[in-house]
C-alpha positions in Angstrom: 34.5 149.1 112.2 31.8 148.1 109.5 31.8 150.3 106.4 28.6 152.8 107.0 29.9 153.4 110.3 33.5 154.5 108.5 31.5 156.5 106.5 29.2 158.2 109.1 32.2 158.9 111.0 34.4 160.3 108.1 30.8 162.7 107.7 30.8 163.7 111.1 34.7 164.6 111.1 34.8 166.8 108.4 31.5 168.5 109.2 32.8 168.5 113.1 36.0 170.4 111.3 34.3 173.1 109.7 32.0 174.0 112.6 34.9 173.9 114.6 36.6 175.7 112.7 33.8 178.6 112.3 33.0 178.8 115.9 36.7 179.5 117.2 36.9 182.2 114.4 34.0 183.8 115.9 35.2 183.5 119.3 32.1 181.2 120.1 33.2 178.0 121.4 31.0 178.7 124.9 28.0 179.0 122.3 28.9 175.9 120.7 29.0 173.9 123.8 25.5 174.9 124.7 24.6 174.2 121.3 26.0 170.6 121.6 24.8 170.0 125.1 21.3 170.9 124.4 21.4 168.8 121.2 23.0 165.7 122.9 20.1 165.8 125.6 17.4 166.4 122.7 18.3 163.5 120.7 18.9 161.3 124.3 15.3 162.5 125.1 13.2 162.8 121.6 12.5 159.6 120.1 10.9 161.6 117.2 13.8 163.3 116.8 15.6 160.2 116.2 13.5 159.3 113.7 13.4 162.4 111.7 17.6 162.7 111.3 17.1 158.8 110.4 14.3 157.7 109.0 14.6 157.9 104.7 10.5 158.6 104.5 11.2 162.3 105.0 12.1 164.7 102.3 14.9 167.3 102.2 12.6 170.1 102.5 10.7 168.5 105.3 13.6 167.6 107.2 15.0 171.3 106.8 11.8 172.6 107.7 11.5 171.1 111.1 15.3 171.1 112.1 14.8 174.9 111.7 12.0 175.1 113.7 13.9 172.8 116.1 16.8 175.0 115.9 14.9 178.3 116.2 12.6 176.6 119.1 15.6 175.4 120.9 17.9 179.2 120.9 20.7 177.5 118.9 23.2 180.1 117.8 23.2 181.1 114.3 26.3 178.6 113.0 24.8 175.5 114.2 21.6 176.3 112.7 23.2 177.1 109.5 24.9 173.3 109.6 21.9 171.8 110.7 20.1 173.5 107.7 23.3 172.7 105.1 23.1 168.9 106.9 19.2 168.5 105.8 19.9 170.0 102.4 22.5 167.1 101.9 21.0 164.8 103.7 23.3 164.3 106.2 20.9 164.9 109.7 21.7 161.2 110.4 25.3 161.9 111.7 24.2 164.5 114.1 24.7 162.2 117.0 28.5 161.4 115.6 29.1 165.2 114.7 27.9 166.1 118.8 30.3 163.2 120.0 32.9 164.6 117.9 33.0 168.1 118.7 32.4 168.0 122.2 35.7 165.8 122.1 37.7 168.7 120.6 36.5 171.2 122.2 37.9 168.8 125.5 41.1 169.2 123.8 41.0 172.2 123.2 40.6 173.2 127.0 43.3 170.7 127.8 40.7 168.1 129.4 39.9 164.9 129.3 35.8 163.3 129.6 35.2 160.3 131.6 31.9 158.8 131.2 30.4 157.4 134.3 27.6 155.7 134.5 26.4 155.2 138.0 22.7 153.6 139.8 21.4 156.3 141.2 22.3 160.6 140.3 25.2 161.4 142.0 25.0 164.6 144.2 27.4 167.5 143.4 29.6 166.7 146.0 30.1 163.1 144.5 30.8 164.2 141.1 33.2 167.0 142.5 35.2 164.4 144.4 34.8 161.9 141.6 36.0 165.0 139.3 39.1 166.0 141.4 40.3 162.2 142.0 40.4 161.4 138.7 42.0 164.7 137.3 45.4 163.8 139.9 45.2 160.1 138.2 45.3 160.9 134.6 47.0 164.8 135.1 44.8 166.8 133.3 41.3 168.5 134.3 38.9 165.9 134.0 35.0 166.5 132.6 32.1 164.4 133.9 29.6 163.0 131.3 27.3 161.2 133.8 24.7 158.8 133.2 22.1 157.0 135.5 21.8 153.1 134.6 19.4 151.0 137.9 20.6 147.9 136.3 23.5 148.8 137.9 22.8 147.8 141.2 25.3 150.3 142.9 28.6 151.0 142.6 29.9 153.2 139.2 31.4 152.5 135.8 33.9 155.2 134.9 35.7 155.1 131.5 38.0 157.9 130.9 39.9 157.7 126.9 40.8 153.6 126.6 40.9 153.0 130.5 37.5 151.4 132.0 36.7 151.0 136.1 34.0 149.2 136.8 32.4 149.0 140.8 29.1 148.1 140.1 27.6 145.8 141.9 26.0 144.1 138.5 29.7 142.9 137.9 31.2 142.0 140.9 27.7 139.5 141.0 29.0 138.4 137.3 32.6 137.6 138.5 31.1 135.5 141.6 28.5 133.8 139.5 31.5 133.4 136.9 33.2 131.5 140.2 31.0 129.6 141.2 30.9 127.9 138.2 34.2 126.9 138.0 34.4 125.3 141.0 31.0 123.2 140.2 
């Protein structure tokens, strides 16, 4: 891991602590979940957003002045906003996307489940991602939480990582392995 990524990461933790920390002492994790989902799809969708927890060109009070408004705009409870104000005042906005990764992983744990990212070709239809759900909760033994994504270079088929393990159906490698073959044997 290169050092500013350490470092971002070492941010996120201990600001992913604390909020952690506050939320379960006000009996708020359910807030915090919508909190982080609706962040993680705002930065995925805003490319201005982006920008503004990134970009150095923006000052402290203008950064703090639009996450607020952000914040207030987007119904986000009253801890998060209080972080995302403290995280502008100390410039630390760029780690948002770390701090959401973070704490949506503990508050996994803390339900006793596991997230498996899977990236399929085309949306998968609730009953798909219920059977997809229930198949892999009886491989790895625990309840299992879908993070899906939608990727046409795909081709068809899914790509399904769950902690270190990775499965990968989709049509875009099976065409790699038999262009890979075809190779060695010319």
């Amino acid at each position: 891991m290169s050092e500013p990524a350490s470092i971002s990461t070492g941010i996120a933790n201990r600001y992913a602590q604390a909020v952690f920390d506050l939320a379960r002492e006000d009996g708020g994790l359910e807030p915090l979940e919508a909190d982080l989902n609706a962040l993680d799809a705002a930065l995925a969708d805003s490319a201005d957003l982006r920008t503004l927890i990134s970009s150095p060109i923006y000052t402290r009070e203008e950064q703090g002045a639009a996450i607020a408004a952000i914040a207030a705009r987007m119904g986000l409870s009253p801890v998060m906003r209080n972080v995302l104000g403290l995280m502008a005042q100390k410039r630390r906005l760029f780690v948002l996307p770390q701090l959401v990764t973070v704490l949506l992983e503990r508050l996994s744990v803390a339900r006793g489940e596991v997230t498996a990212e899977v990236v399929s070709a085309e949306p998968l239809t609730p009953e798909q991602e219920r059977n997809l759900g229930e198949t892999l909760a009886a491989q790895v033994g625990q309840r299992v939480r879908l993070k899906t994504k939608v990727d046409g270079s795909l081709i068809g088929g899914l790509v399904v990582r769950v902690g270190s393990r990775m499965i990968d159906t989709s049509i875009r490698s099976k065409l790699g392995r038999l262009q890979n073959m075809m190779k060695e044997v010319g």
